[in-house]
C-alpha positions in Angstrom: -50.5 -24.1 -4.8 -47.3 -22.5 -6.3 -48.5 -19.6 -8.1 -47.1 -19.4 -11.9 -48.9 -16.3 -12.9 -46.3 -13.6 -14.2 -46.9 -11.7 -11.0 -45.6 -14.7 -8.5 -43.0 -15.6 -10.7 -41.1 -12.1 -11.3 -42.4 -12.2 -7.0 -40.0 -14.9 -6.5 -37.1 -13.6 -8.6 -36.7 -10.4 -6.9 -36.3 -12.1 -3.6 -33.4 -13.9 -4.9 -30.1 -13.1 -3.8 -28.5 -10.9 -6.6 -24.8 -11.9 -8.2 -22.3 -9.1 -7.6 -22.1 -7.0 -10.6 -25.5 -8.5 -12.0 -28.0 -6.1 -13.4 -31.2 -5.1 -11.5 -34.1 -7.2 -12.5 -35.8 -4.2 -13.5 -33.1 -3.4 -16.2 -33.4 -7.3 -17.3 -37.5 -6.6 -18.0 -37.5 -3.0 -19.2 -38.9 -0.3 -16.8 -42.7 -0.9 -17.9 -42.1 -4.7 -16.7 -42.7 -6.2 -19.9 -39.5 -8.0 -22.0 -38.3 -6.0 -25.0 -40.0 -7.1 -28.1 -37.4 -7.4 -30.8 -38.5 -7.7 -35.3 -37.0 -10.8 -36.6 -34.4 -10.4 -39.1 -35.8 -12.8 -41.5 -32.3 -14.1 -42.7 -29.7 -16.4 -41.2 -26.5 -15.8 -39.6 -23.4 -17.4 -41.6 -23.2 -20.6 -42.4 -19.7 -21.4 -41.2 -18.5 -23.7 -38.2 -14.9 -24.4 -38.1 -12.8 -27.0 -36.3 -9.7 -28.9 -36.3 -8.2 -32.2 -37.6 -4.3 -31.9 -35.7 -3.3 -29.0 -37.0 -5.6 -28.6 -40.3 -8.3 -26.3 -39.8 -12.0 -27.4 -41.1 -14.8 -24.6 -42.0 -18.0 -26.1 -43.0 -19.6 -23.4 -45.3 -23.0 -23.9 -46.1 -23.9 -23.1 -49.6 -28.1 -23.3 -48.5 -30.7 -26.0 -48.7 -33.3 -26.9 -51.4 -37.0 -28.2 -50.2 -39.5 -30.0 -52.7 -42.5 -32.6 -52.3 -41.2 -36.3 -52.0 -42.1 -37.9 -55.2 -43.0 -41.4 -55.9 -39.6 -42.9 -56.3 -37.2 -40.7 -54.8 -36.2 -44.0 -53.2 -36.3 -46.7 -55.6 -37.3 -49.6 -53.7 -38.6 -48.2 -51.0 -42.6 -46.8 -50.9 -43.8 -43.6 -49.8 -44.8 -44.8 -46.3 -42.0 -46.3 -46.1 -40.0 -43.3 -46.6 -42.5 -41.2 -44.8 -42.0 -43.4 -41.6 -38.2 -42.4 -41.7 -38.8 -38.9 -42.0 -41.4 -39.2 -39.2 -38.7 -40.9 -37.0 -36.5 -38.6 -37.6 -38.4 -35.3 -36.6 -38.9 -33.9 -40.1 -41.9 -32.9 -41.9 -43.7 -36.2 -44.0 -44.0 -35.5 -47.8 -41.1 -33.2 -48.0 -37.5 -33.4 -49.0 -35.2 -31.1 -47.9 -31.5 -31.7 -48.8 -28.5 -29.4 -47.8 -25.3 -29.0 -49.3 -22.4 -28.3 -47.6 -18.8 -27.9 -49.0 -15.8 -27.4 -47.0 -12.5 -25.4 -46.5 -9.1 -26.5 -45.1 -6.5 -24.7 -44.7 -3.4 -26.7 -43.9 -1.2 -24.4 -43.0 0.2 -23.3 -46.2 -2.8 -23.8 -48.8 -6.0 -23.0 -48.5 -8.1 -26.4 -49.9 -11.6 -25.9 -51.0 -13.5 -29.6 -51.7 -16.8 -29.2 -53.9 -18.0 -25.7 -54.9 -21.8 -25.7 -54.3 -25.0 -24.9 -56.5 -23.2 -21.9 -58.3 -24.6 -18.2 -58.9 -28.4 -18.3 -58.5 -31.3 -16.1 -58.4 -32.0 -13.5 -55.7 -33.5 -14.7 -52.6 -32.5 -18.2 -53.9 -32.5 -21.1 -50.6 -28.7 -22.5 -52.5 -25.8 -20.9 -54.0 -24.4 -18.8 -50.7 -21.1 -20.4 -51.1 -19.1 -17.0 -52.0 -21.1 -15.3 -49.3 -20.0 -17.4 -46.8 -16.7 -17.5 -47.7 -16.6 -13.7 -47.5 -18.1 -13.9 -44.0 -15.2 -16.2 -43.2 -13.0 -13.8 -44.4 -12.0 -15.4 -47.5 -11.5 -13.9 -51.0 -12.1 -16.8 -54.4 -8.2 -15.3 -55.2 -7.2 -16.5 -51.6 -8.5 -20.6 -52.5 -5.1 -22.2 -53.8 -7.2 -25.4 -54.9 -10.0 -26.7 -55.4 -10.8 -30.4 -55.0 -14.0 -32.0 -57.0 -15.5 -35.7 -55.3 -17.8 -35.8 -58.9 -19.5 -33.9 -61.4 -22.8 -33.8 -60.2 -24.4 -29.8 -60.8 -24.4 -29.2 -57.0 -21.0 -30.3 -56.5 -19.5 -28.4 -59.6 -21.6 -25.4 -61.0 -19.9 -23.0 -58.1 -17.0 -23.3 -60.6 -17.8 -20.5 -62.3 -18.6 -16.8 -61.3 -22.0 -15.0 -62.8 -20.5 -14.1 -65.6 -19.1 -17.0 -66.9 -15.3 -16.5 -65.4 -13.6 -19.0 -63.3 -14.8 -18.4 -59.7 -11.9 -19.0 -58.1 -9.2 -17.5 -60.6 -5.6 -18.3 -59.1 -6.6 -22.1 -57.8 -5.7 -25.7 -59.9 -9.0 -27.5 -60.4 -8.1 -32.0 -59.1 -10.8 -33.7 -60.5 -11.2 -38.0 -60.1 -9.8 -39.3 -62.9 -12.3 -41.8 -63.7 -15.1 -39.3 -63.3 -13.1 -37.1 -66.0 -12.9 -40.1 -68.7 -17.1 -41.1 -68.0 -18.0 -37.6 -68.3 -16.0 -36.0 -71.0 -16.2 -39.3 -73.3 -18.2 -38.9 -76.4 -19.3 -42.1 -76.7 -20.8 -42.2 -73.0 -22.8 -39.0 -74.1 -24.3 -40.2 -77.6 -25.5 -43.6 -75.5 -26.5 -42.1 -72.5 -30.3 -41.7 -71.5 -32.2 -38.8 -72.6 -32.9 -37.7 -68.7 -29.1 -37.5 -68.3 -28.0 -35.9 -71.6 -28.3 -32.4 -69.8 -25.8 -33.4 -67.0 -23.1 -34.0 -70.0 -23.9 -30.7 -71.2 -23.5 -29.6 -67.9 -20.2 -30.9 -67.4 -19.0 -29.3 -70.5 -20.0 -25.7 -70.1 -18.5 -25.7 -66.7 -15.4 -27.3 -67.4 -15.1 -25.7 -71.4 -11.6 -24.2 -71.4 -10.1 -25.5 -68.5 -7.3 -27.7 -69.4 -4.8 -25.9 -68.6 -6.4 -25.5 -65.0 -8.0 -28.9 -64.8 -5.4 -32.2 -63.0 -7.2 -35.5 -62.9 -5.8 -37.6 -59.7 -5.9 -41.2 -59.4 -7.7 -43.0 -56.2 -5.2 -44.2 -52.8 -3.4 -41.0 -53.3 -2.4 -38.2 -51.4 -3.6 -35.6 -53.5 -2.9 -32.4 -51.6 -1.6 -31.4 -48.0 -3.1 -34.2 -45.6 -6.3 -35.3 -48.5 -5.5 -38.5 -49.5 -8.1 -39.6 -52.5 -10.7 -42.6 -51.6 -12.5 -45.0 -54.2 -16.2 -44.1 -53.8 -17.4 -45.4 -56.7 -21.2 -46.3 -57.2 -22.9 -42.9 -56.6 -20.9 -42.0 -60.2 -18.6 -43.9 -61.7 -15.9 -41.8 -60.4 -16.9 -40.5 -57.1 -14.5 -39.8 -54.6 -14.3 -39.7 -50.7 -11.7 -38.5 -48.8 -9.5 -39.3 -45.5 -8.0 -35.9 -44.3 -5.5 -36.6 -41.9 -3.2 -34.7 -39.7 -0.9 -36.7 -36.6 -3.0 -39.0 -35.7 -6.1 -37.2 -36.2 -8.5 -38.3 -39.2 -11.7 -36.8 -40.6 -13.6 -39.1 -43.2 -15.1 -36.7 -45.9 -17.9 -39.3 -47.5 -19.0 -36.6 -50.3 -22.5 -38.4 -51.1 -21.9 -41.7 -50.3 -25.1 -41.5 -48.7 -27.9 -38.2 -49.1 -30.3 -37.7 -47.0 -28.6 -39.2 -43.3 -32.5 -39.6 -42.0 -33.6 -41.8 -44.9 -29.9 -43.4 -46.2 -27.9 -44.2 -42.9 -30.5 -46.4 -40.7 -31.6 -47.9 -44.4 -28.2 -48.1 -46.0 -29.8 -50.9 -48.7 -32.3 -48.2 -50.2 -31.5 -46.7 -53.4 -31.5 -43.0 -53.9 -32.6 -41.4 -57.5 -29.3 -40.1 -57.8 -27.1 -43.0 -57.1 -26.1 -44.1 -61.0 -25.0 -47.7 -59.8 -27.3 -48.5 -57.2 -25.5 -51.8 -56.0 -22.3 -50.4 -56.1 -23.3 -47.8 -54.4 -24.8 -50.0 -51.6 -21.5 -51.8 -51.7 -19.9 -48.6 -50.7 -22.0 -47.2 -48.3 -21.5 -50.7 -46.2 -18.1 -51.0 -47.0 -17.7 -47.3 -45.4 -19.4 -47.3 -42.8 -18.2 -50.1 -41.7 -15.2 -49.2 -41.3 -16.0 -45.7 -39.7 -17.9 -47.5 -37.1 -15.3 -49.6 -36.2 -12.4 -47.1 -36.0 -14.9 -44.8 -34.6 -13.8 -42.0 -36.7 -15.4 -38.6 -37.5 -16.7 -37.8 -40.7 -18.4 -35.0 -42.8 -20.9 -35.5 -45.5 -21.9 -33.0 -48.1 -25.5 -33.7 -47.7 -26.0 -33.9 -44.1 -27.6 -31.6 -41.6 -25.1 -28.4 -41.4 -22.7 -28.5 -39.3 -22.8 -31.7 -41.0 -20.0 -33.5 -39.0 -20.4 -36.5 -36.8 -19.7 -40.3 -36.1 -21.4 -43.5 -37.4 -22.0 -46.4 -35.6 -23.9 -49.7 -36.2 -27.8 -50.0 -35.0 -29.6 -53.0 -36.3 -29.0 -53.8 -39.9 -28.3 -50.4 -40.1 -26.0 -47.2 -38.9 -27.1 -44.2 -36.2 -25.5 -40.8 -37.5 -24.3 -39.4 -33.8 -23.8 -35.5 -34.3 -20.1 -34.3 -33.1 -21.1 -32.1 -30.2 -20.4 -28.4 -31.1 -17.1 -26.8 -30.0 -16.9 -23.1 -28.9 -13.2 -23.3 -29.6 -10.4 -24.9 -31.7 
């Protein structure tokens, strides 16, 4: 019988041939013969993972990730067991959300690009809002950050804006926003008719963005809109949102902002509508148009809302799409 009691098994690794230069097996378990018990930390390590696109260099930073119970309609036409048999498939816990966010920095060579700002200041021990200390783990100061691209005005995407006390977070960089999210957003008239749930988003909006216009430069969709970012119509999520194509030689990274949340629920079920989605058809529309096209140029994207690194590829699987994770690369 092979004996795997801790005796036979340390037995059999002391008569192993030692490498040269290895350490004594007693030095690997400690002189009592017991492994060195070691108090966990009870914090993460950064949330940055960088890579390249030709010669642009991508950090992920992740600005943390918010859990709650799954609530009756999360996904509109979809039921709970529904969604629960998703979340199941997917390894993750049934009745739960959890949803990351996950903005990004490029630096192109001669500007350094940052595209969405994150969940803003927060309380301490908040899970969201570690954009700025990730950024200073990386090594970068909010004066370094030469501009700052916005995909849409949701809170998550735009509330990292603005520094604790109110003061521009990121004071030397020009602020690109989509146009037609500006015009929806900042128009009077959309505000006095909106619904009541959404009145605080407008309000939003304007606190963050009071006193900007001399900061603040709507772009237009199909256009290059800084070194290598060329703007993408997005549309259905918000009215304006935006996706991106960074591109470098002939090396292309797809950045899908929230054309879908939640990759476990809204990539194999591309049809189901998430709360959040403003124009739900549209947004389906999108999400099919998109992915469509990813999976057949086989092209890598990144998505604000997926599992952090949050970079991968998408190809087709039934009436759906399989998220395949880019494999991790210990240098770029």
């Amino acid at each position: 019988m092979t004996d795997t009691t801790r005796r036979g098994l340390l037995a059999g690794a002391a008569s192993l041939p030692l490498l040269a230069g290895a350490p004594a097996l007693s030095a690997l378990v400690g002189s009592s013969g017991a492994a060195h018990a070691q108090t966990g930390s009870g914090t993460q390590v950064p949330g940055l993972y960088r890579y390249k696109v030709g010669d642009i260099e991508i950090t992920a930073i992740n600005d943390g990730a918010r859990s709650f119970p799954l609530a009756d309609g999360f996904v509109k036409n979809a039921s709970r067991d529904e969604v629960n048999g998703a979340l199941e498939a997917a390894f993750l816990p049934k009745d739960q959300m959890t949803i990351q966010f996950n903005p990004m920095l490029l630096n192109t060579g001669g500007k350094r690009v940052l595209i969405d700002t994150g969940n803003g200041p927060q309380s301490a021990n908040a899970p969201v809002g570690k954009l700025m200390a990730n950024l200073a783990w990386a090594g970068v100061k909010p004066a370094d950050i030469d501009t700052v691209v916005i995909s849409h005005f949701h809170g998550d995407h735009i509330n990292g804006l603005r520094a604790e006390d109110g003061s521009l977070a990121f004071p030397n960089a020009e602020i690109l926003v989509p146009a037609p999210e500006w015009a929806f957003w900042m128009d009077e008239g959309q505000m006095s008719r909106a619904p009541e749930a959404m009145k605080g988003a407008f309000a939003n909006v304007r606190k963050v963005f009071k006193d900007t216009d001399s900061r603040v430069k709507p772009y237009e969709w199909d256009k290059e809109i800084a070194p290598g970012i060329t703007s993408v119509n997005a549309a259905g999520h918000t009215p304006g949102h935006t996706a991106y194509v960074v591109a470098s030689g002939d090396a292309k990274l797809f950045v899908q902002s929230d054309i879908t949340n939640t990759p476990a629920l809204f990539v194999p079920n591309p049809e189901w509508q998430v709360t959040f989605d403003m124009d739900a058809a549209k947004a389906i529309e999108t999400r099919r148009k998109v992915y469509d096209m990813l999976a057949a140029e086989r092209m890598q994207l990144t998505g604000y809302h997926f599992f952090f690194p949050a970079t991968g590829f998408i190809e087709k699987a039934g009436n759906g799409y399989r998220l395949v994770p880019a494999p991790w690369n210990p240098v770029l």
